[in-house]
C-alpha positions in Angstrom: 188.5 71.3 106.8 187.8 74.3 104.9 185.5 76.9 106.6 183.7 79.8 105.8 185.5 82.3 107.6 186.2 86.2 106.6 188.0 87.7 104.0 191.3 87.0 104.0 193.5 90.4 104.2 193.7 92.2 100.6 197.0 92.0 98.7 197.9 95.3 97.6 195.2 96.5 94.8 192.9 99.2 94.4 191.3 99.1 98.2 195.1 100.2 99.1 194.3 103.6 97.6 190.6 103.8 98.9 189.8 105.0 102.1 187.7 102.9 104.7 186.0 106.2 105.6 182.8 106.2 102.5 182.7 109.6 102.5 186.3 109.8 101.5 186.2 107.1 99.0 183.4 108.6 96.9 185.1 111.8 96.0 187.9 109.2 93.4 184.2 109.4 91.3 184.5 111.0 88.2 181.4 113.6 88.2 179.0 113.0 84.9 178.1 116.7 84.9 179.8 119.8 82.9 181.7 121.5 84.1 181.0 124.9 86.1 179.6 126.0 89.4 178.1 122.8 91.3 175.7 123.4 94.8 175.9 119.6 95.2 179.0 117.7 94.8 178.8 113.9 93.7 179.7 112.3 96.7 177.1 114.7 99.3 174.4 113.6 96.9 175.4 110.0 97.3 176.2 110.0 100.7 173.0 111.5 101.6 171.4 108.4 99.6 173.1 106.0 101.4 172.1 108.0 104.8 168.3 108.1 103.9 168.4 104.3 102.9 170.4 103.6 105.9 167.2 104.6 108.5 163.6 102.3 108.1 161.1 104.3 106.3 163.0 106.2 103.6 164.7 103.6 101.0 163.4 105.6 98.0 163.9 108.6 96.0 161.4 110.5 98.0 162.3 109.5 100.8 165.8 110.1 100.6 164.6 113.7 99.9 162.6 113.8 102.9 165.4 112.9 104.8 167.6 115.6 104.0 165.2 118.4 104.6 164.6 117.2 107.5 167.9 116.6 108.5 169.7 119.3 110.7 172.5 121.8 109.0 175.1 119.7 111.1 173.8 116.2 109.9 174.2 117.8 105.9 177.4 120.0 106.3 179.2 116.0 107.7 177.6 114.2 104.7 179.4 116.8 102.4 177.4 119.4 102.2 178.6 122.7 100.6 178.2 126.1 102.3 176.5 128.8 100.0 179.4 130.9 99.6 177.4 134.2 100.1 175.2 133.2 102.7 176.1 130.6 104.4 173.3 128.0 104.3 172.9 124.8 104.2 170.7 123.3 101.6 169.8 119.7 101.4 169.3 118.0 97.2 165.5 117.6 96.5 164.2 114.9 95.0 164.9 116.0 91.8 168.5 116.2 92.2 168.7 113.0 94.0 167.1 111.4 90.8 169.1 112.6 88.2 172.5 111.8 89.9 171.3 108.0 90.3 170.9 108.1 86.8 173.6 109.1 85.3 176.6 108.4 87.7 178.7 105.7 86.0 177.7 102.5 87.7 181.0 100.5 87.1 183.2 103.2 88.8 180.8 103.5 91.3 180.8 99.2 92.1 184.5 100.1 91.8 184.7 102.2 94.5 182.3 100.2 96.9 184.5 97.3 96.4 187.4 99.1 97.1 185.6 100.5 100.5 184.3 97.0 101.1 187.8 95.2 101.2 189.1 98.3 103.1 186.7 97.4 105.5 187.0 93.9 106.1 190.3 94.3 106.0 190.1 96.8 109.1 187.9 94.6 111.5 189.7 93.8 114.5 187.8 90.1 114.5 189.4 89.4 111.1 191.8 86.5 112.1 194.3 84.7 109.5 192.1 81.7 108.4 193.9 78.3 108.1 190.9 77.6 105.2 190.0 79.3 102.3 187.2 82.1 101.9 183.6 80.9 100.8 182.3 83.5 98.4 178.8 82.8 96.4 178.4 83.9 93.1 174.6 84.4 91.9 172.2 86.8 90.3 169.4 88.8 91.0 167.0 90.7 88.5 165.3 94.1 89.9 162.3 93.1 88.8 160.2 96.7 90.0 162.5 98.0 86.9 161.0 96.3 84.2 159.9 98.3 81.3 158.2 96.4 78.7 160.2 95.9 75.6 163.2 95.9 77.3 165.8 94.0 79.3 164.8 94.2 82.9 168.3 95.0 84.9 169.8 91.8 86.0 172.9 92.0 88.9 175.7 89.3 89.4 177.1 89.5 93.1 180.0 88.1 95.0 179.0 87.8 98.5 180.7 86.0 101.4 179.3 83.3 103.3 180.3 84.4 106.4 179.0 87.5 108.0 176.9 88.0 104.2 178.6 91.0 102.5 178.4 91.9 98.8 182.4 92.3 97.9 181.6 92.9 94.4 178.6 93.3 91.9 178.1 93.7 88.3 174.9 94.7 86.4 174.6 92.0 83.1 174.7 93.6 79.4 171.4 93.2 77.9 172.8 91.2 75.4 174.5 88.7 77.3 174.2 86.8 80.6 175.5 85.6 83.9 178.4 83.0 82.6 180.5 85.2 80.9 180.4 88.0 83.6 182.3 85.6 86.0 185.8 86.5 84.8 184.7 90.3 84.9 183.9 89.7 88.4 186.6 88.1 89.3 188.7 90.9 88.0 186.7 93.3 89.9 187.6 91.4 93.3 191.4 91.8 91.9 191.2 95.4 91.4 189.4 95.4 94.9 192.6 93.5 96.6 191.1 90.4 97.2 193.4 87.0 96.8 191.6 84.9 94.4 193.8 82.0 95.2 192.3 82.1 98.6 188.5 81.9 97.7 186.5 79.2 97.3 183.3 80.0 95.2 180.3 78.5 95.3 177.7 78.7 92.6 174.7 77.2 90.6 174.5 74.9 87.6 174.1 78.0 85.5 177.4 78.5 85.9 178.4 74.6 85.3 180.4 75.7 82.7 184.1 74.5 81.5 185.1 77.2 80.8 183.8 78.8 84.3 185.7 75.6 85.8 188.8 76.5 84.0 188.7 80.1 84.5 188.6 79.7 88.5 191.0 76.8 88.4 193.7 77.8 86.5 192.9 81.3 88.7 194.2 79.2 91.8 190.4 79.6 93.2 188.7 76.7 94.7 185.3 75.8 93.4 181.5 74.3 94.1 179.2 73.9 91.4 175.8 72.3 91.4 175.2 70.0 88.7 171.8 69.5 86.8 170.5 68.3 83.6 172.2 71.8 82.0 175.4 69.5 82.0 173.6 65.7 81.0 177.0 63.9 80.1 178.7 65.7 83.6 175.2 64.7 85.2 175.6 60.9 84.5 179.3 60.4 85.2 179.0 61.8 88.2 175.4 60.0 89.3 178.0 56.7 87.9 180.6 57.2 89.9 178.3 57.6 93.2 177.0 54.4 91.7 180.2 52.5 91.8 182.4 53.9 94.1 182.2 53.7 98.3 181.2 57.2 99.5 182.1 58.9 102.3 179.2 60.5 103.9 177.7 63.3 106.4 174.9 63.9 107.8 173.2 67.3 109.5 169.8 68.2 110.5 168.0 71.8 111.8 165.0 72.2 113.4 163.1 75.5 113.5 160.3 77.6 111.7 158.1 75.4 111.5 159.8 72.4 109.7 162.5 70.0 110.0 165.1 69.0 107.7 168.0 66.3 106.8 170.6 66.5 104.8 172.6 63.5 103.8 175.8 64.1 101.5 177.4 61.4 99.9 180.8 62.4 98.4 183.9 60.4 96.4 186.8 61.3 94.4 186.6 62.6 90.8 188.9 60.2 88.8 187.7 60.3 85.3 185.8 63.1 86.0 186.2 64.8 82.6 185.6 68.0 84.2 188.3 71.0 84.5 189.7 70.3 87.9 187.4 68.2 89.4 188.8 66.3 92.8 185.6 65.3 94.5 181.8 64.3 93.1 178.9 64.9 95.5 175.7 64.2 96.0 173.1 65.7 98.6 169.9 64.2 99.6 167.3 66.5 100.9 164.4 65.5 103.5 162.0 67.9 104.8 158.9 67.8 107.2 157.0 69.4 109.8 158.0 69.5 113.5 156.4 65.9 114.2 159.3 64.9 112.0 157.5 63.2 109.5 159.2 63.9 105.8 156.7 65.4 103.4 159.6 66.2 100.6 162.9 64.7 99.0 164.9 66.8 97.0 168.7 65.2 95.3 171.0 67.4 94.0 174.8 66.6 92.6 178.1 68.6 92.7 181.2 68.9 91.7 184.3 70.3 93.8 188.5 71.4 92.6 188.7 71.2 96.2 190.6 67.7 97.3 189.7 65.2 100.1 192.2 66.5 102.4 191.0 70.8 102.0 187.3 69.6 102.1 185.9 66.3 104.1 181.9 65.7 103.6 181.4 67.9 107.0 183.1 71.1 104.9 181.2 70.1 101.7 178.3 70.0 103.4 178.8 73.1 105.3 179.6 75.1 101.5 176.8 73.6 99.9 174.1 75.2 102.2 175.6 78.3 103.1 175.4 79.5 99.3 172.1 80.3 100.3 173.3 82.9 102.4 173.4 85.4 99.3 169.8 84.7 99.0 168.3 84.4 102.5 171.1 87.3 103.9 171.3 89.8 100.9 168.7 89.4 97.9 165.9 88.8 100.7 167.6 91.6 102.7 167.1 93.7 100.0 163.4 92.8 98.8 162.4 92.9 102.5 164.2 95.2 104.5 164.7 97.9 101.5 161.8 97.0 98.8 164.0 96.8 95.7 161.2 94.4 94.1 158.6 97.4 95.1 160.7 100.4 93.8 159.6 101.4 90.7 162.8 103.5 89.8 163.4 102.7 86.0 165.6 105.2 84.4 169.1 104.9 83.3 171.9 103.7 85.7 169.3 104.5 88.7 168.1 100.7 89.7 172.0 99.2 89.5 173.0 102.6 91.4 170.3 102.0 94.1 170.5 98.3 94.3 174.7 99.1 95.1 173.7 101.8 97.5 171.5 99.2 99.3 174.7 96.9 99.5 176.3 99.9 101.0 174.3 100.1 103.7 174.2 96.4 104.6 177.8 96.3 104.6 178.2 99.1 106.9 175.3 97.7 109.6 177.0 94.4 109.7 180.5 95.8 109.6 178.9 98.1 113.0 177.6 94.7 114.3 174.1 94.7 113.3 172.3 91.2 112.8 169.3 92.3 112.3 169.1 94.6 109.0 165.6 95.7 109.4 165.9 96.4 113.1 169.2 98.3 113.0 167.4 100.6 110.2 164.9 101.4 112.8 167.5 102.4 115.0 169.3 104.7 112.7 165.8 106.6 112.0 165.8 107.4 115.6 169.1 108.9 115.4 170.3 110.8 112.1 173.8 110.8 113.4 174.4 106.8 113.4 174.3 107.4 110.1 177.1 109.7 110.2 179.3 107.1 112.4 178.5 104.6 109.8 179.5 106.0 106.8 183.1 108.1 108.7 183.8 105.6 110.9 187.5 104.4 110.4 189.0 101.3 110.9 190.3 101.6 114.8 186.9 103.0 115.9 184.7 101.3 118.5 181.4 99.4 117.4 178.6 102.4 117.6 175.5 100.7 119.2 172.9 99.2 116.9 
């Protein structure tokens, strides 16, 4: 059956030659100012970012810059801060400073480097086990919608996120004019260059991206694939609601209980002969019930699929299992970040600054769960109470102990 387990160890790629310690990893950025005398570098500026986003409270520009004046000449000297050379001090970047690096550092090295740092990561965790399955990875997008500007493109960001422990492995902001679909093979490269085995990924994703060519791209890439099938794709749609028709299904069945609701999910799955699909090995279909807690069903929702993945990798129960925890980019990151961090709310519009803050705000996820946090929003409280977890989170190597969240 094939699970949704961790990343599977890197091959050999660019997280091979980035360090797992973030500090260390963001000095490979090329700097966009001239040249000449610099008070801040690149990756102190950054790192203090990531640091003031990291603690509840100060997940903005100002507060970021609150932070650091408020932070102690220790906290500032670890994040990279430069000592005056004639006196000695310690200053921390204002606001000012903070806002004109977010705008104008290059946001593809930048992803470049976090992906990099994320693979080193997972990579490093002790739990990280060989997995007899295959990695479930969900693929979706996200606009930043407090950056709209009217008459423009509002900034629109395509993720790779695991199931499993919900990390953002690799992200991409969209071209204003083009869109999600033909960004997928430009995020698959990106896990590549990151070290990640594509041949050992299954990705999950929506009927936007019901493409063939987005079939044949991730099939011919050795990748395993779960695509939800709507009226986008109406020939695909009725060949596959046929063969449900006529052919026996084999079929699952789970339930959950809890915030106020109840639901059922029936999945009804058979074998993609004829299919003219690229790939396709299985056809699903999942029936949705929902109610309140006295169990009686208020709503039915059906939605079909279509799998690579054969009978033997994936039964109904794994199917089932892939099919829901897509989600998990939107209830454990996209939320995460509208929630815990107000990325909806920020009103930061200018140049690279919303894709650089929206990756900086993946940063600090991935280091709270990588320390063992569940809880986003209640770790961030934590680290406000103590500037130096932030520290730990952004030096800490790969043989260090879990610092308490």
């Amino acid at each position: 059956m094939i699970t949704s387990s961790p990343i599977p160890a890197p091959a050999v790629g660019l997280s091979a030659k980035v360090s797992a310690n973030l500090l260390a990893a963001l000095g490979s950025l090329p700097d966009p100012r001239r040249g000449g005398p610099r008070r801040h570098p690149l990756p102190y500026v950054l790192a203090v970012l990531v640091a003031a986003f990291s603690s509840a409270g100060f997940a903005s520009l100002t507060g970021a810059a609150q932070w650091a004046a408020a932070a102690g000449p220790g906290v500032l000297r670890a994040l990279g801060a430069r000592p005056d050379p004639f006196t000695g001090a310690i200053r921390a970047p204002s606001e000012a400073t903070l806002r004109r690096m977010a705008t104008r550092v290059d946001p593809t090295a930048f992803e470049t480097v976090i992906a990099a740092w994320t693979a080193a990561n997972l990579d490093a965790k002790a739990e990280l086990e060989p997995s007899k399955g295959r990695v479930a990875v969900a693929v979706d997008g996200k606009t930043v919608r407090g950056a709209k500007v009217p008459g423009q493109v509002t900034p629109h960001l395509l993720s790779a996120a695991t199931h499993h422990t919900p990390v953002v492995l690799a992200q991409r902001q969209i071209p204003d004019k083009t869109n999600e679909i033909p960004c997928v093979a430009i995020l698959l490269e990106d896990l590549r260059q990151a070290g990640h085995d594509i041949s050992q990924i299954t990705f999950t994703l929506d009927a936007l991206h019901t493409q063939r060519a987005t079939g044949t791209l991730l099939h011919d890439a050795g990748a395993g694939y779960v695509m939800t099938v709507k009226g986008n794709q109406p020939g695909l749609l009725a060949a596959i609601t046929e063969a449900l028709r006529t052919r026996e299904p084999k079929r699952t069945v789970t339930s959950n209980r809890g915030h106020g609701r109840t639901e059922e999910r029936h999945l009804h799955v058979v074998d993609g002969a004829g299919i003219a699909f690229p790939g396709a090995a299985q056809v699903f279909r999942v029936i949705r019930h929902t109610g309140g807690l006295d169990g009686q069903r208020t709503t039915k929702e059906v939605v079909y699929g279509i799998t690579n993945l054969p009978a033997e990798h994936a039964d109904p129960a794994a199917l089932a299992q892939l099919v829901r925890g897509h989600w998990a980019i939107e209830n454990s990151i996209h939320w995460v970040r509208d929630v815990s961090f107000g990325e909806d709310a920020s009103r930061v519009r200018t140049g690279t600054a919303p894709a650089v803050l929206a990756a900086i705000r993946n940063i600090v996820t991935t280091a709270l769960r990588r320390a063992g946090a569940t809880n986003i929003a209640a770790a961030r409280r934590a680290t406000a109470l103590d500037p130096a977890a932030a520290i730990r989170l952004l030096t800490r190597g790969s043989n260090h102990d879990k610092p308490p969240m």
